[in-house]
Structure formats: structure tokens, C-alpha cells
N, C-alpha and C positions, 0 to 999 in steps of 0.2 A: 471520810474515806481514808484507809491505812495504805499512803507510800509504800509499794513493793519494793526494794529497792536492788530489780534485779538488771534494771537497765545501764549500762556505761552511759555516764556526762562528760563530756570533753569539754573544758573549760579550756578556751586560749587566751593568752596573753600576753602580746604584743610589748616587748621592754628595750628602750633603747635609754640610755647613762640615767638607770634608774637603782643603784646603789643605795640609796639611800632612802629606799620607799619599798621595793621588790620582796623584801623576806616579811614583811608588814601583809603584804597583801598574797602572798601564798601561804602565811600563816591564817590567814582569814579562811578562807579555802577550804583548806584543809580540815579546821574546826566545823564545819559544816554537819549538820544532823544528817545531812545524806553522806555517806562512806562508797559508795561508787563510783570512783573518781578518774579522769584522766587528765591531769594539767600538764597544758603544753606552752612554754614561752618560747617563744622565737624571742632569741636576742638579736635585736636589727643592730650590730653593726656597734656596739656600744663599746667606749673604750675605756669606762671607769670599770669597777670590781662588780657587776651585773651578773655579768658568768659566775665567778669565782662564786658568791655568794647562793646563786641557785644550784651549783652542783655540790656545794658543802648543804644545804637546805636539802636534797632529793637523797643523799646520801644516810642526813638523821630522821627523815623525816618518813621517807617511801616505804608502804606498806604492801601488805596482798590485794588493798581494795585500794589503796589509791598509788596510785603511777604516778611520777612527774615524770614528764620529757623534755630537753633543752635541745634547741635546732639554733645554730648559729648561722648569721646570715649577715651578707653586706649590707649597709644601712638604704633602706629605700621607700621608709616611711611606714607606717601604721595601717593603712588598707592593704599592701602587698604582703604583710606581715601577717594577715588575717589570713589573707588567700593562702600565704601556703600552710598555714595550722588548718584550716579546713581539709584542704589536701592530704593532710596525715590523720585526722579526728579519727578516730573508730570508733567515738560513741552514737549510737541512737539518738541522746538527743545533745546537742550544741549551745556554746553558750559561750561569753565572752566578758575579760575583763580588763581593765587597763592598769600597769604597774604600781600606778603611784595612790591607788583606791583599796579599798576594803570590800567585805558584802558581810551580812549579818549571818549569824551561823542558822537561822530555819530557812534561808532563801531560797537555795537550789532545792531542797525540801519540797516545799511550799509550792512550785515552779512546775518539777514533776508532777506534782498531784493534781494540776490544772492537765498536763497532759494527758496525764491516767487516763482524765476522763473523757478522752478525745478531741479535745480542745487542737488545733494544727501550730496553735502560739499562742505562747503566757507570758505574761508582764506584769511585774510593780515598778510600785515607783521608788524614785528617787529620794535618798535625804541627802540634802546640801550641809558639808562637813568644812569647817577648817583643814589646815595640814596636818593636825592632832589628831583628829577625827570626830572633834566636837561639832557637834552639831547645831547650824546658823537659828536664827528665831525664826527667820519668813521660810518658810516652806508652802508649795504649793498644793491645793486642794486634790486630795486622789479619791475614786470610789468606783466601787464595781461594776464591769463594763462585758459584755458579752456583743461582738458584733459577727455578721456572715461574709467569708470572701466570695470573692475580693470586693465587691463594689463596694457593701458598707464598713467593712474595714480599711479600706483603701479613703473613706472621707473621714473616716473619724481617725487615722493617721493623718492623712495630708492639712487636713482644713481644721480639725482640732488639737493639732500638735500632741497627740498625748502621748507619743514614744519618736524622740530624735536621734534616741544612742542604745545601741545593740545591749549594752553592759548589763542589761535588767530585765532581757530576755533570752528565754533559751527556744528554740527551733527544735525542729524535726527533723533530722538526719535525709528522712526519705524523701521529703521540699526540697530538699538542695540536691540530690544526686540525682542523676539520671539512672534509667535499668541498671547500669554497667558500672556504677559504684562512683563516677565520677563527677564533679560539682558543674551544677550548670549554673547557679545565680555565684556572682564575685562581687567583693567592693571593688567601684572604680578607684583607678591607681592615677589617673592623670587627672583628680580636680582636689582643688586646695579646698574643699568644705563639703558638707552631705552626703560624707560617704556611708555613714550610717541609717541614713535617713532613705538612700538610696536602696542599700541592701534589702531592709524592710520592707518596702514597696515592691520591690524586685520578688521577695520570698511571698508577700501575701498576695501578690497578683497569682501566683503559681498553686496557689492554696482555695480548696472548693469547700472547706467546716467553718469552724468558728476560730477565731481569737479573741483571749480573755485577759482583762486585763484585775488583776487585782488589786483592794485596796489595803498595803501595806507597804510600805519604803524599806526593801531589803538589801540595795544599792549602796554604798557611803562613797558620795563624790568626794573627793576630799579637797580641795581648792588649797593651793601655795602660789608663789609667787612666778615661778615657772609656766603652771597650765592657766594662772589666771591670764598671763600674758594674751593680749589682743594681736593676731594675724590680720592689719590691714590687707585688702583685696583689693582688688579695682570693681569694677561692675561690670564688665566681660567675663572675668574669671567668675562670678557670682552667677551670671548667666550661663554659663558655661558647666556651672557644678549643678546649677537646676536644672538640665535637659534630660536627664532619666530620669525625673519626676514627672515631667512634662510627658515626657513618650510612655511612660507607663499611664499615667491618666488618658490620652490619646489611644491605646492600645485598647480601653474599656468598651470604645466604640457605642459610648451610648452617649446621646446629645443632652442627655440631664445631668453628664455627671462632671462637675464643674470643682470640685476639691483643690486637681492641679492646679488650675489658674487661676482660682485665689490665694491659694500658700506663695506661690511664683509672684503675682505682685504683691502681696504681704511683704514678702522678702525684699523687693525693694524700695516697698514704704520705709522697711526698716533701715536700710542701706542710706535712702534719704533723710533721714533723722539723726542717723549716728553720725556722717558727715557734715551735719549741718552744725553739728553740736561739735565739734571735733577741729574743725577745720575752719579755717579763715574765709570771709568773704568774696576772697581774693581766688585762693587755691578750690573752694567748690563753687563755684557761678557757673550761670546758663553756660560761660563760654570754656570750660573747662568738659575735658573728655567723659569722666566720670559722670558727672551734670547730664549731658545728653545722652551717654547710652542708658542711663539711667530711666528720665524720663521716657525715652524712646520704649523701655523693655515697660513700663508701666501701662504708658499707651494701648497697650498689646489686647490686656482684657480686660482694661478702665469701664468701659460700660459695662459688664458682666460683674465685674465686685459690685458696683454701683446701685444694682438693681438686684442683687442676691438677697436673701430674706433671712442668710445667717449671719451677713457678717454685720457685726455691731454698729451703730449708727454713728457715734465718736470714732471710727474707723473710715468710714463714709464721708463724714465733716474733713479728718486729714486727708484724705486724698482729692477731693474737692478744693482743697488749700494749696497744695502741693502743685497742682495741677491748674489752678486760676491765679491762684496769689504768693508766687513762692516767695516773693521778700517778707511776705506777711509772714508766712510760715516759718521763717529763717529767725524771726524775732521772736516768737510765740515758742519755739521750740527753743531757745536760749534764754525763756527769762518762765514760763508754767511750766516745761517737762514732758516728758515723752506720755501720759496718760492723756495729755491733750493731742499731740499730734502722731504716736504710731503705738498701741499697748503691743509690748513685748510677752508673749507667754511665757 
């Protein structure tokens, strides 16, 4: 099928003291097979040369087909950043990237033309990059995926993890606005993790076609020292950042569809494994906060993972461990590895 390429793409991109990575990934962009462009960064707030460098870039760069826009804004983090680029986008279809990243030049291409075909959401995958933008040896398995909303694209997002980050899909303008031109799905602004994961679910619950996912890595994460950086959490906030996964699964109102509540305690198998691995005996045990809200939010749909027929049976065994024998677990996960006690996707 031949790309028309009469449609506006608004690409946002969220940049806060990214100086040193920002004209890398608007030059990405830009080089793109598709020339219909609208690129918008909000600079959240940033006090190295972020501005400086995007308005000397929109200046040699800005054509008839592609636009850059810069919105300057007080720093308030990366989901309030999206929200207000969404609030200005005027293109049909939407799409997002983050500063210190690349995308390959057929992406947005490639992405539209899943649209074309009426597709409501398209997606490839990801390649895992250094800060250079070489790219790592393990990459994960991708291949073509055609599902219906929202129910069975809502389980092969939630329970198959196969899209956690906005940056490698582009939406449908007319999913997110209401009549009157205005956004009805937001990323939440008050939770420290799944605000991507969030949106997603929020836009395909609202979507009655398909979403397609393809098999090619048009993405480049590029991984430095910076974003590799771990945000320790608690397990309340972790709870807390999963509840619109939760109420969107709940919203399905059908009693078989069970996606939410095992990515939910997935999520804190995994919370239990990285602390166990991470933390001293001392600082994570039964009597430590962390420890019980923990187990407490596992509890929740312990029999329901348990007796599911998709989740892996080595997945099964750690929670069975976790949950009967956690000193055993606590040495089993410090001495074989997490493919014994929680497989991360």
C-alpha cells in the first residue's frame, strides 16, 4: 500500500536539561520518509542550553512540510508535558518521542500506513541502543499482531506486555478528542511510573477496530547513564501508579477478562524480587512496610494468577514461594536469578 502523505503527524517531545542529546533526536525526525510533520517540544523547565539549541535547530531546519514548535514551560515532569503537546497537536494522527532517543527514518512511514488501513493503533517495536545509538545484542522477540478493542487488545497489552511506552506508537487524533476538538484520555500527572502504560489502555478502551502491531524496531531507546538510572518506589506508590489499569480492566465488566489482575500482581512479584535482590535482610523483611503492603496487594488476585491457564508455570512456582516460603525465596533469588523466581519481559 502507497503512504499518502496528506495527513499532519504531530510528534511531541517532552525535553527537560537534554542539551546534549535533543538536536540527535529532532534530527532523527526530521530525516523521516514521511515529510508531513509537526514537532512540538515542550521544554519542561530546563536550565541548560535545551531552548537555545531547539530554536537555532527550527530555525535551519523548518520547512513548508515540517513545523517545529517550542512551548516553554515550568518544570513538572514528562506526563504534564505530554498533556499540554496533545492540547496544541493539530495533527490527525499523534505520536511521541523522548529527548535523549532516536526513531529510524521509515518509522512514522511505516506507522501511517498501518493507519491507512484503518487500523485505530500501530505499533513496532523497540531496539535497545547504547548512548551512541548502537545497538545492545539481546533484543526481544517482535512479530505481527492484529488484535480487536478493546477486550482483546486490552489482554494482549496488559497480560502480554507488548507495548509499555507511547514512543513507538502513533494514535488517532479523533480517539483522543471529544466532538469539540478537546482531549478526553491524559497521562496521569500524580503517579511516579505507568504513565505510558496507562494512556494506552485509557486510548484502546475508547477504540471499537483493531490495533496492529508490527514486526519491525523503528524506535532506538538509547540507554546512558542518566535514564538508565533506577527510581526506587515504595509499594504504595507502585499501587497507586497501577489503579488505572486496574479500573480500566474493571470498566470491561466482563468476568472473564482477567488481564488487569495479573499484570497487577506480576508487577508485584516483580517489586518482590528486585527488593529481595537489592536490599538487605534487614531493610526488606516480613516486618518492614514495604514487605506487607506488598504481600497484602499480591494476596488480592493470588488465586486468580494461580489457576490462569496463561500465566507460565515458573511464574506459578515464584508466587507459590513468595507466598509459602519467602526465606527460601530470598536465597533462591540471591544465589539462580530472577528466571527462577519472577521472568521480567
Amino acid at each position: 500500500m502507497k503512504v499518502v502523505m496528506n495527513e499532519l503527524v504531530s510528534i511531541i517531545i517532552p525535553a527537560y536539561q537534554e542539551e546534549k542529546w535533543i538536536e540527535r533526536c529532532l534530527r532523527s525526525i526530521i530525516n523521516s520518509t514521511y515529510k508531513n510533520l509537526e514537532i512540538i517540544v515542550i521544554n519542561d523547565g530546563s536550565t541548560d542550553d535545551t531552548e537555545k539549541i531547539v530554536v537555532n535547530f527550527k530555525k535551519e531546519n523548518e520547512t513548508e512540510n515540517i513545523s517545529i514548535k517550542l512551548m516553554n514551560i515550568s518544570n513538572g515532569g514528562s506526563a504534564r508535558a505530554r498533556n499540554l503537546g496533545i492540547c496544541v497537536a493539530k495533527g490527525e494522527y499523534i505520536g511521541f518521542a523522548d529527548a535523549d532517543d532516536m526513531i529510524q527514518p521509515y518509522m512514522i512511514e511505516r506507522l501511517v500506513e498501518s493507519l491507512q488501513r484503518g487500523n485505530d493503533l500501530s505499533i513496532c517495536g523497540l531496539l535497545y541502543c547504547n548512548e551512541d545509538g548502537k545497538p545492545g545484542f539481546l533484543q526481544y522477540r517482535i512479530c505481527r499482531q492484529q488484535k480487536q478493542c478493546p477486550g482483546q487488545a486490552l489482554e494482549m497489552i496488559m497480560w502480554e506486555q507488548l507495548q509499555m511506552s507511547v514512543c513507538s506508537v502513533l494514535f488517532r487524533r479523533e480517539r483522543i478528542m471529544n466532538e469539540k476538538g478537546k482531549p478526553e484520555i491524559f497521562f496521569p500527572e500524580d503517579v511516579v511510573a505507568f504513565e505510558d502504560f496507562a494512556f494506552i489502555c485509557k486510548y484502546i478502551n475508547r477504540c471499537k477496530g483493531l490495533i496492529e502491531a508490527l514486526p519491525f524496531r523503528g524506535y532506538l531507546y538509547c540507554s546512558h547513564p542518566d535514564s538508565a538510572a533506577i527510581k526506587r518506589h515504595t509499594a504504595k506508590e507502585i499501587s497507586y501508579a497501577l489503579k488505572p489499569i486496574l479500573n480500566i480492566g474493571e470498566m470491561m465488566d466482563d468476568t472473564d477478562f482477567i488481564a488487569h489482575k495479573l499484570q497487577y500482581t506480576f508487577r508485584f512479584m516483580a517489586f518482590w524480587y528486585e527488593r529481595a535482590i537489592q536490599d538487605s535482610r534487614y531493610d526488606f523483611s516480613p516486618d518492614s512496610e514495604d514487605w506487607k503492603v506488598c504481600i497484602g496487594e499480591l494476596e488480592q488476585y493470588a488465586d486468580i494468577y494461580m489457576k490462569a491457564s496463561n500465566v507460565a508455570i515458573y511464574k506459578k512456582i515464584a508466587m507459590w514461594i513468595v507466598r509459602k516460603h519467602p526465606c527460601m525465596g530470598m536465597i533462591l533469588s540471591r544465589t539462580i536469578g530472577k528466571l527462577v523466581i519472577c521472568h521480567k519481559k
